[in-house]
N, C-alpha and C positions, 0 to 999 in steps of 0.2 A: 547253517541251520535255518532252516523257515521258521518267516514269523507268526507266529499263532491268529488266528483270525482276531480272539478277543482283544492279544495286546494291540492290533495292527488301529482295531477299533478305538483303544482305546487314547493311539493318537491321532487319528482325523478326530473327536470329539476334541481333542485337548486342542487344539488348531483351530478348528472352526470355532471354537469360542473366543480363543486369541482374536481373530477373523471379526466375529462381531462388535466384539468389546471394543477395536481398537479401531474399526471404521466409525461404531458411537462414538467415542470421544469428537473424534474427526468433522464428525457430522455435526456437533453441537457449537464444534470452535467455528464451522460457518456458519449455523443458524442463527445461535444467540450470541457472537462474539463481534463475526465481521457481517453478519445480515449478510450474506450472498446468498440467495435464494436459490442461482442455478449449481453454485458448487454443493450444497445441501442437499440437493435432489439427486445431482450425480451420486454424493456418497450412499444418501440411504438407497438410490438404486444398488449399487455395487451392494450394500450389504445383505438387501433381502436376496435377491441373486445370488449369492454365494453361501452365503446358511439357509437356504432353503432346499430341505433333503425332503424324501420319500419319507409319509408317517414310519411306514413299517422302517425304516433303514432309521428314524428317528431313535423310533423303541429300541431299538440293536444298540444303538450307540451310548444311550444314556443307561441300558444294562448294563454294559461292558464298563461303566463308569465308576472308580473306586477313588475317590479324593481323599477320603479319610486314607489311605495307603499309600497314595502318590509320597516319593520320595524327592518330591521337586518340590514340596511345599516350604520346608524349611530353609531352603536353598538360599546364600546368599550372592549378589551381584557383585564385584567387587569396585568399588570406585562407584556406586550408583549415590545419586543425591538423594537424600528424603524427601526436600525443598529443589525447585527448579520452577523457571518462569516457562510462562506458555507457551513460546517458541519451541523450549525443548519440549515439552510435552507433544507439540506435535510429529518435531522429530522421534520422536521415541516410540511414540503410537506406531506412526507409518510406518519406521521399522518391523517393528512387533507385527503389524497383517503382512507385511511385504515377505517376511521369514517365514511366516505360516502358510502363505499363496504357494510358496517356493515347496514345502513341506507336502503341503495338499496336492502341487504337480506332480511331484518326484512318487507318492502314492497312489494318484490316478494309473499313472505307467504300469504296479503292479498286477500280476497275470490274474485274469478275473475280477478284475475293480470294475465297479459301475459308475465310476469319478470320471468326469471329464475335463483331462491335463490342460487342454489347451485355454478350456474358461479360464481357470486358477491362471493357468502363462497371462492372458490378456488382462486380467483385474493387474496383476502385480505390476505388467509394463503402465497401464493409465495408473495404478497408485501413485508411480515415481513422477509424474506429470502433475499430478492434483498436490499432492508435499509442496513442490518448489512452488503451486501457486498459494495454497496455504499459507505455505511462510512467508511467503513474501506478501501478500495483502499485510499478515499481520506485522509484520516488520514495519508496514509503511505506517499502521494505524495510528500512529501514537504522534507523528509527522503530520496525517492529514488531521487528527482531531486540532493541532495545532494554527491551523489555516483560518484564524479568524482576527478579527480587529483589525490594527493598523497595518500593512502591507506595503515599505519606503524602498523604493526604488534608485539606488543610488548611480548615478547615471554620470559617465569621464565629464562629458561635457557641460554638464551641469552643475560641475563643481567650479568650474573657473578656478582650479590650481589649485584647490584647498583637498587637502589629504581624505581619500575615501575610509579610510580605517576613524579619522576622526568626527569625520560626516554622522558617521554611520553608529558610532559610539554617540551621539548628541540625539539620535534619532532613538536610540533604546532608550537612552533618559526621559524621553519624553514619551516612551509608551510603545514604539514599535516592537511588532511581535515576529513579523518577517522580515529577513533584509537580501533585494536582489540585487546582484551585480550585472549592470547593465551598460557596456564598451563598444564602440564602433569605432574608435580612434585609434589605442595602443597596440603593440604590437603582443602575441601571445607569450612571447619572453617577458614581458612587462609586467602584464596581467598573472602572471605565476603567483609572484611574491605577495602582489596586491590582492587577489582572491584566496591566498594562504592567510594574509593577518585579517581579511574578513570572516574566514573559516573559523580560527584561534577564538575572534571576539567575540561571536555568536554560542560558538561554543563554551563559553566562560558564563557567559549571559542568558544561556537556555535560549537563542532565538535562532531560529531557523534562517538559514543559508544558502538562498537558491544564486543559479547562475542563471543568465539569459543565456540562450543560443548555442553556448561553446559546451559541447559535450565531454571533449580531453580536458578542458579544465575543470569539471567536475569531479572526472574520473580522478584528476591531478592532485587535487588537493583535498578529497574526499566532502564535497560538498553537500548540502543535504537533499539539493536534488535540482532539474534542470528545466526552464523555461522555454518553449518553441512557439512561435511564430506562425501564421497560416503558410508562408513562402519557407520556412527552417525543414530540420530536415521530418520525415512524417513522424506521425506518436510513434509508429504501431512498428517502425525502424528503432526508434530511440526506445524504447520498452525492455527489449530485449538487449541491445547492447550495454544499459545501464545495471548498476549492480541491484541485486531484489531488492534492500533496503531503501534506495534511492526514490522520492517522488519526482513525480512529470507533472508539470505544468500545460494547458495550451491555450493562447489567443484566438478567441473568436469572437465572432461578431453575428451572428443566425444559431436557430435551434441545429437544424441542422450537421452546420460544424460541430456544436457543442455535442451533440448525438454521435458524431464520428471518433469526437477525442476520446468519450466516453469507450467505445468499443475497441479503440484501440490501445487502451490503456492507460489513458492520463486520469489522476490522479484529483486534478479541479479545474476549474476553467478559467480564464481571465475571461471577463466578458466588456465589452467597450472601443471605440472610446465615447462615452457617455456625455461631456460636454466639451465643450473648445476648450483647447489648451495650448499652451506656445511649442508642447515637445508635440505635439500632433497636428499642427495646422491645417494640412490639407485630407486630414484625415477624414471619411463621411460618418457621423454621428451615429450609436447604437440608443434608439428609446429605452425608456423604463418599462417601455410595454413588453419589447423583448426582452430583457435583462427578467422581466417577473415571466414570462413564458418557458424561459430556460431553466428557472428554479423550480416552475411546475414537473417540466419535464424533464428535468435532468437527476438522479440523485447525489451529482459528485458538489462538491465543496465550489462556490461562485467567489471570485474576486471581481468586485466592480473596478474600471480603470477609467483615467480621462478627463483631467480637470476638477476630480475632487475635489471641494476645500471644507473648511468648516461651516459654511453655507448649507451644502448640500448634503454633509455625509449624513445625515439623518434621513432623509426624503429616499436613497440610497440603498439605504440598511430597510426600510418600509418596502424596497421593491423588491426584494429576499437576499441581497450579496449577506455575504458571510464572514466579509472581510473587506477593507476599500483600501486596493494601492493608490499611492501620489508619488510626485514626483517633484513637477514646480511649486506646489503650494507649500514645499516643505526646504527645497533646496535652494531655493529662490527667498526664502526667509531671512531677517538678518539672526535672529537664532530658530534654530533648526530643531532645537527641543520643546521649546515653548510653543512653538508652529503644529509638531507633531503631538505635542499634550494638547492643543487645544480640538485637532480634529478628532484624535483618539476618544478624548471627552465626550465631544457629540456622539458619534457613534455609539461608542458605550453606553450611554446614557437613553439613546434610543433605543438599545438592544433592551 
């Protein structure tokens, strides 16, 4: 039996409002949620594009339109929550246009539509593109709002034998908010266990958990996210093999770099090394002039790095970081929490 024109009408109306409704949402969680301007635009393009019909095919549709009748109104979901956090909500949305795209192709196909199937095809394949990046900014957000204060570097060799689990436990009492693991010595059978009871700690303690360098140990121990190098392997490689949840870190030293990490995915920048330091000696010095030219022009989250102490970390914090890693000025201390409370302090106290 053929479908009547009016009821056929009266699902592309019920679709295309799915369609809008659920690209709005979408488009708000970028605008006003995670500020991405260009995913924003994407989405409100995609929605004016796709409910934008013919007046006259307007009028048709919102004739044909009986809501007080619709038999789907009282409908219940079965397992749907009342309450859910934002994540789902964007999972949920994107499904809902994605199902509709799907609904609106399959209807274009019928003989005599003025629907064009392959737009509806094209929106629904970039919707599943735009989702996974959706959720993962927002995944990460709550990790980079976290990117600020104290930032301890706990580093093999810098400990001179003394247990990094307990370093690193001495270094939250004292205020640290990030703790990176930072190894050029052990071997990665070594580093498992040891980057496990830093995962555990941080995670006990709300403090963020990054790795340098090693990406399987990330992966390994589900770390909060991973550290790269100018020389390490690129962002824009490590982006995509990392899981969405995960932030990326990257060392730079020029707008430039920092401009590149930026587009390729990382998540803040190290910027430095900013003064002489025994773990950097021959390293060449990054100004405060660039470190403030990078926060002009960068919008991701700055760590200043490189001989921090409680001297400086104020002067630091005045040239926009958002966060100041150390490393000898705190592991090099004969307590490591009172070292860490007292730069944490400054800084603090200059913010």
């Amino acid at each position: 039996m053929e479908t009547a024109p009016n009821q056929t009408q009266r699902i592309i109306d019920a679709n295309l409002n799915r369609i809008g409704e659920g690209l709005r949402f979408l488009e708000d969680v970028g605008r006003l949620i995670l500020n991405d301007k260009a995913l924003s635009q994407q989405l409100k393009n995609m929605r004016h594009e796709l409910v934008r019909m013919e007046r006259a095919f307007n009028q048709e549709l919102i004739q044909a339109r009986d809501a007080a009748g619709d038999v789907g109104v009282d409908l219940e979901v079965p397992g749907e929550d009342k309450q859910r956090a934002l994540p789902e909500g964007v999972i949920a949305n994107s499904r809902r246009v994605q199902e509709s795209l799907r609904v609106m192709e399959e209807l274009a196909k019928l003989p005599g539509s003025a629907l064009d199937s392959e737009k509806f095809k094209q929106a629904r394949f970039a919707l599943y593109t735009i989702e996974k990046e959706l959720l993962s900014k927002l995944l990460r957000r709550d990790k980079i709002g976290g990117l600020s204060g104290l930032y301890v570097i706990i580093d093999t060799q810098a400990l001179k034998g003394r247990r990094h689990v307990e370093v690193a436990h001495q270094a939250i009492r004292g205020g640290a908010r990030i703790i990176q693991l930072h190894d050029k010595l052990l071997s990665k059978r070594d580093l498992v266990s040891i980057a496990q009871e830093l995962k555990n700690l941080c995670a006990e303690q709300n403090v963020l958990f990054i790795i340098n360098d090693c990406l399987d140990l990330v992966l390994a121990v589900g770390a909060d996210g991973l550290h790269l190098g100018q020389d390490d392997l690129p962002a824009e490689v490590a982006r995509k093999l990392l899981p969405i949840d995960k932030i990326l870190g990257v060392s730079v030293t020029t707008l430039d770099q920092a401009a590149s990490a930026q587009a390729e995915g990382a998540d803040y920048v190290s910027v430095g090394p900013l003064y002489p330091s025994p773990s950097r000696e021959k390293a060449k010095l990054v100004s405060l002039e660039v470190l403030r030219r990078i926060k002009e022009e960068i919008s991701l989250p700055l760590v200043a790095v490189g001989g921090i102490n409680e001297d400086n970390a104020a002067e630091v914090w005045a040239a926009g970081a958002d966060a100041v890693a150390v490393l000898s000025a705190v592991l090099g201390a004969d307590d490591v929490a009172e070292a860490c409370r007292k730069i944490a302090r400054r800084f603090e106290v200059s913010k």
